[in-house]
Short mmCIF file of the C-alpha atoms (twelve columns), coordinates in Angstrom:
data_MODEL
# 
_entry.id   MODEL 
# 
loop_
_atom_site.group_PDB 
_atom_site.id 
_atom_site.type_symbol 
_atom_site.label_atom_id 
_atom_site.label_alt_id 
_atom_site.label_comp_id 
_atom_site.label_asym_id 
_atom_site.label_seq_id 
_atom_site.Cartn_x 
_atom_site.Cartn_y 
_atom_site.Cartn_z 
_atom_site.pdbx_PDB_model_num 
ATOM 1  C CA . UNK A 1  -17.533 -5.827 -8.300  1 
ATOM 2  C CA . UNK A 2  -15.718 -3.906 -11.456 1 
ATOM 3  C CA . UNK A 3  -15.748 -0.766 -10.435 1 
ATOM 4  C CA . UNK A 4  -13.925 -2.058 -7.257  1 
ATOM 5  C CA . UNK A 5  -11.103 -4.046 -8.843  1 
ATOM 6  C CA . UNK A 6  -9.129  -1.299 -9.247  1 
ATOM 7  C CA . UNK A 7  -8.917  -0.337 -5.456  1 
ATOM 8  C CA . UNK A 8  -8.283  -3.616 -4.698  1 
ATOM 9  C CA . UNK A 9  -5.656  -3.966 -7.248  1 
ATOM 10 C CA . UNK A 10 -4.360  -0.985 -5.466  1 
ATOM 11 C CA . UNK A 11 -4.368  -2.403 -2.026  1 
ATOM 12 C CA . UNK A 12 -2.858  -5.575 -3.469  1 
ATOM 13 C CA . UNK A 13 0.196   -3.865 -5.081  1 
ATOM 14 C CA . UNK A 14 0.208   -1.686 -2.038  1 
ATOM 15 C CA . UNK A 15 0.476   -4.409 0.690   1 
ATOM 16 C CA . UNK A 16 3.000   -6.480 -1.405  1 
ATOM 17 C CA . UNK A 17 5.461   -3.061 -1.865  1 
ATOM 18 C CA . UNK A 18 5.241   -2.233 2.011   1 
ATOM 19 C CA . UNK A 19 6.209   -5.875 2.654   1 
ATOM 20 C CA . UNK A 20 9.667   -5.937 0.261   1 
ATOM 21 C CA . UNK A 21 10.116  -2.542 1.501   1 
ATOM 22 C CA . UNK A 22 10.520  -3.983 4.987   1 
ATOM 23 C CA . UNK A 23 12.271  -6.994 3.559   1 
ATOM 24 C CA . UNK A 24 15.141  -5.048 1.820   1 
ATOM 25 C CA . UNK A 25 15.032  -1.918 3.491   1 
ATOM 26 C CA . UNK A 26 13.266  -2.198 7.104   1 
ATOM 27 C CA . UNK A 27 14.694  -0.649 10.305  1 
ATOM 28 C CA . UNK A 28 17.773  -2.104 11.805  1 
ATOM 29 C CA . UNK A 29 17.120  -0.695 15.088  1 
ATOM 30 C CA . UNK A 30 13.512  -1.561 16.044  1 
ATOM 31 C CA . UNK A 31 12.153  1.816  16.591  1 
ATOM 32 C CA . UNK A 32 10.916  3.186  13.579  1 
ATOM 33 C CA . UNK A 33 7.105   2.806  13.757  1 
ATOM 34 C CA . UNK A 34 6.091   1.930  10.445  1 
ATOM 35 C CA . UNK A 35 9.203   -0.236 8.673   1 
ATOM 36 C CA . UNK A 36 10.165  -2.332 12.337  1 
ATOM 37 C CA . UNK A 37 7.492   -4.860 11.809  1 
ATOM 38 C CA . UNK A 38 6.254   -6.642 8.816   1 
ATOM 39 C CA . UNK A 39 2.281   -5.925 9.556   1 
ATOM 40 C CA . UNK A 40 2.409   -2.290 10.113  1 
ATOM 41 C CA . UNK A 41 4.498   -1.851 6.840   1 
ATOM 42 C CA . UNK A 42 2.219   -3.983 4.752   1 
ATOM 43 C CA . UNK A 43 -0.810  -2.276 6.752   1 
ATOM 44 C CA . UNK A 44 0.355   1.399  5.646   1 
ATOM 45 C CA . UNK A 45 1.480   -0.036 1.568   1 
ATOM 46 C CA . UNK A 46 -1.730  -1.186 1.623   1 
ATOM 47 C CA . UNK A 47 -3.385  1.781  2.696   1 
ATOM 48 C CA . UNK A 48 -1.028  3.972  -0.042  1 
ATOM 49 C CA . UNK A 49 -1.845  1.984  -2.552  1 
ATOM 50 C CA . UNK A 50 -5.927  2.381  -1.654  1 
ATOM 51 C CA . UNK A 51 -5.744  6.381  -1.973  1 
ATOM 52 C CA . UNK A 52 -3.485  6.642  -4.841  1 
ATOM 53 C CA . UNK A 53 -5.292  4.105  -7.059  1 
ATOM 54 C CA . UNK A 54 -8.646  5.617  -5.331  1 
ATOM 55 C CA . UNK A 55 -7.350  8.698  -6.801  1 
ATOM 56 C CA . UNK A 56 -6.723  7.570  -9.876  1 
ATOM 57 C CA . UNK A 57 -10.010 5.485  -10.045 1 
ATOM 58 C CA . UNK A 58 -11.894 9.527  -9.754  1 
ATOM 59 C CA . UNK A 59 -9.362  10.889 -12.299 1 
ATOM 60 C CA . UNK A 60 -10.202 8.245  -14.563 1 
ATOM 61 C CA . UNK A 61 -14.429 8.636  -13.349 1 
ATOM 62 C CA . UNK A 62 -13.900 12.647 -14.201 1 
ATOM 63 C CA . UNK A 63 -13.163 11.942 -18.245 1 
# 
């Protein structure tokens, strides 16, 4: 379970800054694909946050 609590740390602080980012930012005309609905832009946060902290977790592996 430690060696995955960063990832899900990651996907955690991901999902929660896709969600504001649709909150304060969002798409005022419906169409954009990602930002028009709150699911899809905590979906993709969620998904950056998994590969950069993933990348960090092997940077942090390689030393």
């Amino acid at each position: 379970m430690k060696k995955f609590l960063l990832l899900l740390f990651g996907i955690a602080t991901g999902g929660i800054g896709g969600y504001l980012y649709w909150q304060q930012v969002g798409c005022s005309s419906g169409t954009c694909m990602i930002t028009s609905k709150p699911l899809n832009s905590t979906i993709y946060g969620a998904v950056m946050g998994y590969l950069v902290f993933g990348l960090i977790d092997d940077l942090i592996k390689k030393r």
